[in-house]
C-alpha positions in Angstrom: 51.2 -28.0 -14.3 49.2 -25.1 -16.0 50.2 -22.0 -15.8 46.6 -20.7 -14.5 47.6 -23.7 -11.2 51.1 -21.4 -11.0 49.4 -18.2 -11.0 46.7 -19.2 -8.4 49.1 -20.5 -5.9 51.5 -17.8 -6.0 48.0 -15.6 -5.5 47.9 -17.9 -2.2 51.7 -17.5 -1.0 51.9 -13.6 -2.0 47.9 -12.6 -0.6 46.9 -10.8 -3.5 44.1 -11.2 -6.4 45.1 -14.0 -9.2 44.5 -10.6 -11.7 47.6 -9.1 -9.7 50.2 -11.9 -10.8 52.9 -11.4 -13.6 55.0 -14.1 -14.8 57.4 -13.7 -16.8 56.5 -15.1 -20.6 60.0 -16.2 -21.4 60.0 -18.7 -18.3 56.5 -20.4 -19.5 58.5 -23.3 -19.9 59.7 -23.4 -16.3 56.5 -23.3 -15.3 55.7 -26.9 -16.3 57.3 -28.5 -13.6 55.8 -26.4 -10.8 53.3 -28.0 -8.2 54.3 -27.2 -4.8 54.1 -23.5 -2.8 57.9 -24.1 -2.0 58.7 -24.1 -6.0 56.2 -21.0 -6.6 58.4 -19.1 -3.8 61.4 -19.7 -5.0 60.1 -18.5 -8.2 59.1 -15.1 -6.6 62.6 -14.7 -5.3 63.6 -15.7 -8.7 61.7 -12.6 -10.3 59.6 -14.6 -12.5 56.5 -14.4 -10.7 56.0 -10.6 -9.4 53.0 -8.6 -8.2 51.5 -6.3 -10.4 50.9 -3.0 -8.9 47.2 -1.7 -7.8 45.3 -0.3 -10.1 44.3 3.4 -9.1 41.3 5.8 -10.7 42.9 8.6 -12.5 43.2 12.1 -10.9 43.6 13.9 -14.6 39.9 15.1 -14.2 40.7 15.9 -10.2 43.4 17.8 -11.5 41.6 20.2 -13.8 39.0 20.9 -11.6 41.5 22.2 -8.6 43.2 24.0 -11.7 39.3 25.9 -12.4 39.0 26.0 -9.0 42.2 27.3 -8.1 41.2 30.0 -10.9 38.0 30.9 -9.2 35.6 28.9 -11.8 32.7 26.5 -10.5 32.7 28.1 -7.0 29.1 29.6 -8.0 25.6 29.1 -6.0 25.1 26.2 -7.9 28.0 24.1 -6.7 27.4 25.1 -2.8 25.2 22.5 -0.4 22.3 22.7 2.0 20.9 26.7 1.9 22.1 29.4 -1.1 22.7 32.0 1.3 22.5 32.0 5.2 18.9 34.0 6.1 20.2 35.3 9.2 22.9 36.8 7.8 21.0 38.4 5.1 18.3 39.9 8.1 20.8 40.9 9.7 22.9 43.4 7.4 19.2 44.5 6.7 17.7 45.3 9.9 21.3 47.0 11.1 21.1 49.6 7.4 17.9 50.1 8.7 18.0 50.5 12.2 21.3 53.0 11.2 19.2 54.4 8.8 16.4 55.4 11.5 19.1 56.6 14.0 20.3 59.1 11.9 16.8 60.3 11.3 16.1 60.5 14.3 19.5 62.5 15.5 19.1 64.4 12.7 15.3 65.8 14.1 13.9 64.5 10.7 11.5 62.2 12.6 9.6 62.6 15.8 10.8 59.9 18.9 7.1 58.8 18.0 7.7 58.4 14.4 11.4 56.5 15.4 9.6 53.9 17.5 6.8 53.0 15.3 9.3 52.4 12.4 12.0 50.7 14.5 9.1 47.9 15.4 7.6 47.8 11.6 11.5 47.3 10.9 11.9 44.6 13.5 8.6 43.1 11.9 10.4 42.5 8.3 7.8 44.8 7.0 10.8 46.4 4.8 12.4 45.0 2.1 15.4 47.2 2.2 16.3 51.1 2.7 15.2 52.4 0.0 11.7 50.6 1.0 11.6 52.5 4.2 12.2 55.6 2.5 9.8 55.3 0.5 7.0 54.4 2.9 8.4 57.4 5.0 7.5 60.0 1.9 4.6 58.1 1.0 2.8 58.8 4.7 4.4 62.0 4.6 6.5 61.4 7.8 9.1 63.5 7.3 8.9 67.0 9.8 10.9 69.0 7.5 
């Protein structure tokens, strides 16, 4: 028989891919005379028909990246999913250095209770971008008592 007939079958008997078979080229010869799946196992146990091993993808570029990664490189904003920062959390680191900020004012008898509330709600409204916002809107309307 062929040796593509010997290959197939022992595909059959071992349950693996005809691209997965090795015979051994110096047996070619012996292959001839094999036609039955009794022959083609004895073969196997021979060791001139084996299994090749599985083909895997390469983890050399895997590798590197952990290794950059590992180093602190391509952790930017660009390689993060879904929002680049979390809203809430921005809001709320503002409105707390705000809401600080107006306390101490306030404690401090800078500006009136009046003056406190009506800032504490345009804070709560988003109407300031930051501290140094507020602080300026506060010397802008001349707010401050003393």
């Amino acid at each position: 028989m062929s040796v593509d007939h010997v290959k197939r079958l022992a595909a059959k008997v071992l349950g693996v891919g005809v691209s997965r078979i090795w015979i051994d080229p110096s047996k070619h010869n012996e292959l001839v005379t094999v036609i039955t799946r009794e022959e083609v196992k004895k073969l196997i146990k021979e060791g001139v028909i084996k299994v090749k091993p599985k083909k895997r993808n390469s983890r050399y570029r895997i590798k590197l990246r952990q290794l950059k990664r590992k180093k602190g490189r391509r952790r930017g904003p660009g390689k993060r999913k879904g929002p680049r920062f979390d809203e809430k959390e921005l809001w709320v680191a503002r409105i707390r250095a705000l809401r600080k900020f107006l306390r101490k004012l306030k404690s401090r008898r800078k500006i009136s209770p009046k003056t406190y509330r009506r800032l504490y709600r345009l804070a709560k409204g988003g109407y300031f971008r930051s501290v140094s916002h507020l602080k300026a809107y506060i010397e802008e309307h001349k707010l401050m008592e003393r």
